[in-house]
N, C-alpha and C positions, 0 to 999 in steps of 0.2 A: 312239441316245442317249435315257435318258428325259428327259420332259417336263421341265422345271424350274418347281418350284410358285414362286405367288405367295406374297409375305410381307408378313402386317398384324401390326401391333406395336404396340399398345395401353398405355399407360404413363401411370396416373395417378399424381401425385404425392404421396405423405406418407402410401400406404397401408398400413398393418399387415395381417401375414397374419390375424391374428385378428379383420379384420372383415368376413370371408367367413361365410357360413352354413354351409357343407360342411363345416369349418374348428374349429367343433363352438361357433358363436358364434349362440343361440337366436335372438337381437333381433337379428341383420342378418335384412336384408330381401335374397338376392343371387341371383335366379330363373336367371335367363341365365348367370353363371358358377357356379353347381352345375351346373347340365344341362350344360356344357361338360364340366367336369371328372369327371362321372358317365356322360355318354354318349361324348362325343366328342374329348377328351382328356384327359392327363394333371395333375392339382393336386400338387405339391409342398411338403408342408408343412412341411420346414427348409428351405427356400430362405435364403440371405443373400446382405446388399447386399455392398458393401465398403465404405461410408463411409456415413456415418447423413447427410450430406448431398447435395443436388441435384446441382449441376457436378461433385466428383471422383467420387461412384457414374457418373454418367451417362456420363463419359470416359472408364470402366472396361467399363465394361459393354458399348458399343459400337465396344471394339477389342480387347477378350479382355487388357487387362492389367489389373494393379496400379494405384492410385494412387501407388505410392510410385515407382512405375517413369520417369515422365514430369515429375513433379512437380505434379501435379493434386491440391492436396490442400482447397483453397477453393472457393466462390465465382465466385472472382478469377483464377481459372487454368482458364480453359475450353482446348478443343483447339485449338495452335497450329497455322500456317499450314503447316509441316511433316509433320505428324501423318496419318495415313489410320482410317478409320471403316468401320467394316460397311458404311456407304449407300455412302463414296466405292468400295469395292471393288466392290460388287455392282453400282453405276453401272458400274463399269470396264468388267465382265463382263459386260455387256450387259440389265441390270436396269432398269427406269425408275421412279427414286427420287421419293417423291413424300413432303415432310413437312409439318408446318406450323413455324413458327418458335417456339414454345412449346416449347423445349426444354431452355435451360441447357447449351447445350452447345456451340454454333458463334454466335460473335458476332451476330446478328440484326442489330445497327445498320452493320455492316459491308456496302455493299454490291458485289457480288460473290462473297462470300466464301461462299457457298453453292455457288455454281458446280460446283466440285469433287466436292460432295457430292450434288447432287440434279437432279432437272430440274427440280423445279417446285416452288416452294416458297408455303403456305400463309399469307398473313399478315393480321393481324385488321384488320377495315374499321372498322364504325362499333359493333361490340359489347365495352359492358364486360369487363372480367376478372371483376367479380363483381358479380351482382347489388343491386338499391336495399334498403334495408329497408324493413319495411312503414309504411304512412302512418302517423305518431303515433310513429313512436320515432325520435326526432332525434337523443339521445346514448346509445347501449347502454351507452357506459365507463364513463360517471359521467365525476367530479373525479380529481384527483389523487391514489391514499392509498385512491379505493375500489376494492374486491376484484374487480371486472371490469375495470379501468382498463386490465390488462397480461394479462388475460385469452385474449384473439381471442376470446371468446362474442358473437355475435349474437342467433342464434335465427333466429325464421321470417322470412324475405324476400319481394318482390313474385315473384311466379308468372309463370314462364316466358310470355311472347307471340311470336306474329309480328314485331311491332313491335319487341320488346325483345328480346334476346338479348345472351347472355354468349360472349366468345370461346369456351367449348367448346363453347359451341352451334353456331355457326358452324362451327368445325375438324368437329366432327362432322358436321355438312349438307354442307361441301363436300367431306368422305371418302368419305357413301354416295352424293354426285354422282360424283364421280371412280368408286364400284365400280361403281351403276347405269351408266355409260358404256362397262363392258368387256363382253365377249362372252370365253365358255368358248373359240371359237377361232380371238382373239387371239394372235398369235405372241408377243411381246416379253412376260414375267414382269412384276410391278412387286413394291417393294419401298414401303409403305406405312407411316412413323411416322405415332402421334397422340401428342402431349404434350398430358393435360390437366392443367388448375388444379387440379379437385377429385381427393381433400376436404382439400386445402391449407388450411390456418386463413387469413382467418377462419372459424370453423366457422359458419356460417349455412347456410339452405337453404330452397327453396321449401315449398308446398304440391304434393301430396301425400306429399311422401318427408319434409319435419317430422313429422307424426302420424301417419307407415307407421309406424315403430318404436315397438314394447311394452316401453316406461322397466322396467316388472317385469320382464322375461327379461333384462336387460342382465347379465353377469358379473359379478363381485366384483371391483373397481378395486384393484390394489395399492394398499395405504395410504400415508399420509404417513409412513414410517418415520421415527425418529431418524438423522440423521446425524450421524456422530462423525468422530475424527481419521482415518480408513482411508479414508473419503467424498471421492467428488473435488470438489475445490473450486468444479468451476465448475457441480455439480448445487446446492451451499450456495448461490451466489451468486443464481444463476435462481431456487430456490425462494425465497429471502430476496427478492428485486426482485420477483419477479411478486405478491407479496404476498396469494397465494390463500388463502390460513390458513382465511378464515372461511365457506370455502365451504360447505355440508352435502351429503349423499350425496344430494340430492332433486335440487341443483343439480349437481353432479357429473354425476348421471343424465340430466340436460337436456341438457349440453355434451355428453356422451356419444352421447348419442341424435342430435344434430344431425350428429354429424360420420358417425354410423350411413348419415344420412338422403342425406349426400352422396354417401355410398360407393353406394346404392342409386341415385341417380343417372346415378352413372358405370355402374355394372350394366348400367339401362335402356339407357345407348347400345351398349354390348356386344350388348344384344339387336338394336340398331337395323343396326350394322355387319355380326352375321350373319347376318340376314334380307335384307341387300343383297347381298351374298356369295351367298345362296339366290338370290335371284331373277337375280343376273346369269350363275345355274349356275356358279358358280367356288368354290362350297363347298368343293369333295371338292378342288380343285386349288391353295386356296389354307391356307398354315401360318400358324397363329395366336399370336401369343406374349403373356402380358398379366402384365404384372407393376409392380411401382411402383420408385422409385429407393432409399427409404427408410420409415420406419414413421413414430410419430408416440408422444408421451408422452401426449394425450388424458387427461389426470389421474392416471395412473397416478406415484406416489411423491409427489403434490402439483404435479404439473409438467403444462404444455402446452407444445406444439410443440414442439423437435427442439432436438438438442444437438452441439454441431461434435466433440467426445472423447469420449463415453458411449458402451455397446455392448449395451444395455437388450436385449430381444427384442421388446422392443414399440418400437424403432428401427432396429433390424435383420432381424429375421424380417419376409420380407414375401413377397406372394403370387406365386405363379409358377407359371402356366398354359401349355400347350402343346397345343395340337391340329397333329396332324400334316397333313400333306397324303395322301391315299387314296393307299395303295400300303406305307405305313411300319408295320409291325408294331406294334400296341399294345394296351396292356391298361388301360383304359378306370378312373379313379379316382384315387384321393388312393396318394400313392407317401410313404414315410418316408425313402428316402435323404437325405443330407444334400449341396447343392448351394449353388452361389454364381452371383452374377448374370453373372458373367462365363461362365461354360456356358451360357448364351444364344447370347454372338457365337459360340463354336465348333457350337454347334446348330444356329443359322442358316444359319451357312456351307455345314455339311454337308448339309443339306437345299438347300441352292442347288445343292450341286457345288462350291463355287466355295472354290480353298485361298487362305488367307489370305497375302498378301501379307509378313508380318512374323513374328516369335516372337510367342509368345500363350499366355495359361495355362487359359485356359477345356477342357472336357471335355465332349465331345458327348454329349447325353444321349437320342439315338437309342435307340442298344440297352437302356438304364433305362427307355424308354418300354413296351419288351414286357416287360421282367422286374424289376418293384418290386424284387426282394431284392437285384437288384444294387449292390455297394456304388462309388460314385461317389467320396466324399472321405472320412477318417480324419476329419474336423477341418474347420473353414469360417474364414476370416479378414474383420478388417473393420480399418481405422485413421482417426484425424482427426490434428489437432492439429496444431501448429508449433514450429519452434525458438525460444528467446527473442530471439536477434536477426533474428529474422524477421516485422519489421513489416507488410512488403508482405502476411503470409499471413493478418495479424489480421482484415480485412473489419471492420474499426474504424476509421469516416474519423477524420481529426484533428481531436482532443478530443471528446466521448462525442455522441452526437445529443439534439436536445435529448427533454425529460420527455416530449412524447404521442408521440415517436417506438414503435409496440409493442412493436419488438426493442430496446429498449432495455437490458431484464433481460441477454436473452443478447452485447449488444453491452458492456457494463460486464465480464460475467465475460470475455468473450475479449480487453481491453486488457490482463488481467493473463498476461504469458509462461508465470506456472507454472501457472495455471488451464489454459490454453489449448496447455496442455503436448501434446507428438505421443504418440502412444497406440496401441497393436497392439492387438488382442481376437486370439484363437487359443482356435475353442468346437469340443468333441467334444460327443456325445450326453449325457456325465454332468457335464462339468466347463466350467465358463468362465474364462481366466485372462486378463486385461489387461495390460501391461506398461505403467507409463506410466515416462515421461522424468524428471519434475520434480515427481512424490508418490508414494505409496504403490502398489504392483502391486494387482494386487487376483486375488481367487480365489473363486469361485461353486459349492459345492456343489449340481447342477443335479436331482439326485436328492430330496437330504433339501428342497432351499432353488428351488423354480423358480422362485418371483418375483425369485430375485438382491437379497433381504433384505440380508444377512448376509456381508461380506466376510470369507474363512477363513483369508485368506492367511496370518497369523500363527500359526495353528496346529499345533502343531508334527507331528500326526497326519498333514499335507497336506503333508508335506516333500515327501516322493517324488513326489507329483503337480507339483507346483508346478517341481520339477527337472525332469520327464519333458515337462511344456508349454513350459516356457521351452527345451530341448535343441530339441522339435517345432517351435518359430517360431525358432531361428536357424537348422536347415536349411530351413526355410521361405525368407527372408528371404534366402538363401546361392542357391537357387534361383532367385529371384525379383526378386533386386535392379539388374540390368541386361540390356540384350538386344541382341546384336549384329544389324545390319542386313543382311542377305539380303542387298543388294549388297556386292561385295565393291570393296573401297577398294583402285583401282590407282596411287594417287599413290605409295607406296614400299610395300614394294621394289622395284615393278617400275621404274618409272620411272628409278632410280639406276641399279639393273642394267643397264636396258637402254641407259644413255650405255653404258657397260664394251664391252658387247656389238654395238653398233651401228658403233663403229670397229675392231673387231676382225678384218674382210673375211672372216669366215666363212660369212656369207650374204649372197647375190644383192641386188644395188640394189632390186632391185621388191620383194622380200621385205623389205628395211629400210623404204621407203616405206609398202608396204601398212602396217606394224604402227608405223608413225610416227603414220599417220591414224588407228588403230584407238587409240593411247593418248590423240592429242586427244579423238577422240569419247567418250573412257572406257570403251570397248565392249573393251581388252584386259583381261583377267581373271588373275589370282593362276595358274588353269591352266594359262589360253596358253601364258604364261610358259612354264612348266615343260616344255611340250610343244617349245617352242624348246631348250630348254637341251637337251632328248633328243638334238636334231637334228642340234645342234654339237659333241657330246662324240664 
């Protein structure tokens, strides 16, 4: 039997694939994931999430479904007590799980409730979430009404110490503890999450990675376009509440840059994680996956941070790295197939050995690793959003939070039902089409229009298409909308049948009893059955 590699799973938060360097993004600064993805494994640059937010991406991604499959489509809806996850199967199989609780995904305040899923779980001591600001700036937001208020802009912050550390400083120290502590020949595999904060808004960030990034190289930021009546409602409402109107390109280029400077951040620990990896010789043996749960708006259309129904590319395209483990055929570089995060869990899997306990939609992207031209998906899906009478799904406590709450912009637009309307995206290489529930569809000429300007849906040139995508997501959605459970349910018909057949004295006492006890324990099967009925005909 071969070895079974180790697996480090790296997962910063709210990162766009375009703020990698490799990525063709001048002003990142990202040393240690180019050389990943140029020396020693694979960058995928259509990667997609499935949901532009944290908890239902993250529920998705680490069990190979849907969101729409479990109901995980908030916040508010992390993975029930019922549910199994990559870590608890790979725990199962003899893996030792190891996360920190920064993850959005399994209750943290629940204690116990990790059990299942890990051995040893990570949790923050005495370091912030986010760093102080620097001495002398007491209020970055201003007042109420001004243009930073609903911003997230910081700027530069107090500089990493010994003394001072932020929970991903920590998660990180106690990850390259944890590798520093294994030896190449270790019997037992480990399965390693890091949930980090950055570059989660607030966009703030130390020295050196504020003033590593060259404000001139930064890209062209989609602009503030007009929205009209085709426009979803709840990009109006965000951009109307956050009230950024007066910002200019110089300021624009600041926030920009900050959020550049965190992503370089997280980079440096990547470097930090595979240089532990080196030294504890578990390089070649152990697979590497790094990607984020969602992107981020970062000023693009006049907007910051993330949106629970939009399907932007700069909230859904995000990065997605794989370095295999020595032994896995590969060809070294940026791959164009087009992939979703849910090929991750079956990636993983397959790389363990270990089959998934459940139905799953993911697609192992082993053999995409040695041959780029391989075509992996026709099409990439993502969804948010909620039914109107589905308060519980708003993530809107009862009556608005008050005015310095930040999220307040996007918590106004999601109390309205049609705003916060449910929403399918279904994106080919040329074409984006959304379906939403309670406004206008919408349709993205991704050729003539890649910033996704310009809704076309109404045009009547785009009939065909728009037919041809909406036909694609109900087989989609046909395929994908339930999954039966691998065990199979002996309570009927066996059960019935078997009163019929149990008084019937066609077989032996001891053969009634045995399969008495096998129905209590549940361990009779739909098959058994049938093999009895052989027996007596």
């Amino acid at each position: 039997m071969l070895k079974r590699p180790n697996i480090l799973i790296i997962n910063p938060d709210q990162m766009r694939a375009d703020a990698l360097h490799h990525l063709q993004n001048e002003a990142s600064v990202t040393p240690n994931l180019d050389k990943l993805a140029w020396t020693d494994g694979v960058s995928f640059r259509n990667a997609y999430c499935q949901n532009p937010v944290c908890t239902p991406s993250r529920c998705s991604f680490t069990t190979g479904l849907y969101p729409h499959v479990h109901g995980h489509r908030t916040m508010n809806h992390m993975i029930h007590d019922w549910e199994t996850t990559i870590f608890r199967e790979l725990k199962d199989a003899g893996y030792y799980v190891w996360l920190n609780d920064r993850n959005d995904l399994l209750p943290a305040q629940e204690e116990g409730y990790y059990d299942k899923h890990a051995d040893y779980v990570f949790r923050k001591s005495g370091g912030v979430f986010f760093h102080k600001l620097d001495a002398g700036v007491s209020n970055p937001r201003g007042e109420y009404g001004d243009k930073d208020y609903y911003s997230f802009y910081r700027g530069k912050i107090t500089p990493y110490t010994d003394s001072y550390k932020t929970y991903d400083d920590e998660s990180v120290e106690a990850a390259v503890s944890y590798i520093n502590g294994r030896k190449a020949e270790d019997g037992q595999p480990f399965c390693l999450f890091l949930g980090l904060n950055y570059p989660h808004p607030p966009y703030q960030v130390e020295e050196p990675y504020f003033s590593k990034i060259d404000r001139s190289k930064l890209p062209p930021r989609v602009p503030n376009i007009p929205f009209d009546e085709n426009t979803p409602s709840i990009l109006k409402t965000i951009r109307k509440e956050q009230n950024i109107h007066d910002y200019s390109e110089a300021e624009w280029d600041e926030l920009r840059a900050c959020y550049l400077g965190m992503c370089m951040k997280v980079d440096e620990q990547v470097g930090m994680l595979c240089e532990a990896l080196k030294n504890a010789n578990i390089y070649d043996d152990t697979a590497i996956f790094f990607f984020s749960d969602h992107g981020d708006f970062t000023g693009d259309y006049g907007i910051t941070e993330k949106c629970q129904n939009t399907f932007q590319d700069c909230l859904t395209n995000v990065p997605l790295l794989i370095k295999p483990p020595k032994g896995v055929e590969m060809q070294a570089g940026i791959c164009g197939s087009m992939v979703e995060l849910v090929d991750f869990y079956a990636t993983a899997m397959d790389f363990a050995g270990v089959a998934p306990n459940h139905t799953q939609f993911g697609r192992s992207l082993k053999t995409v690793l040695a041959d780029h031209h391989k075509e992996v998906r026709k099409f990439v899906t993502c969804e948010g959003g909620r039914l109107a009478e589905e308060n519980h799904c708003s993530e809107v406590p009862t009556g608005l939070p008050e005015l310095d709450y930040e999220y307040r912009p996007r918590m106004v637009a999601q109390a309205n039902p049609d705003s916060h309307t449910k929403a399918t995206m279904l994106r080919t290489k040329d074409f984006k089409y959304v379906n939403r529930l309670y406004e206008a569809d919408e349709l993205y000429d991704l050729q003539k229009d890649p910033k996704e300007t310009k809704n076309v849906i109404h045009i009547p040139e785009y009939r065909d298409i728009v037919i041809e995508m909406r036909k694609a997501m109900l087989d989609w959605y046909q395929e994908t909308c339930d999954v039966v459970p691998f065990q199979e349910d002996a309570r009927f018909p066996v059960k019935e049948a078997w009163k019929r057949i149990r008084t019937s004295g066609k077989l032996p006492i001891e053969k009634v009893a045995e399969i008495d006890g096998r129905i209590a324990e549940g361990t009779f099967s739909g098959t058994d059955f049938q093999s009895i009925i052989a027996q007596i005909r």
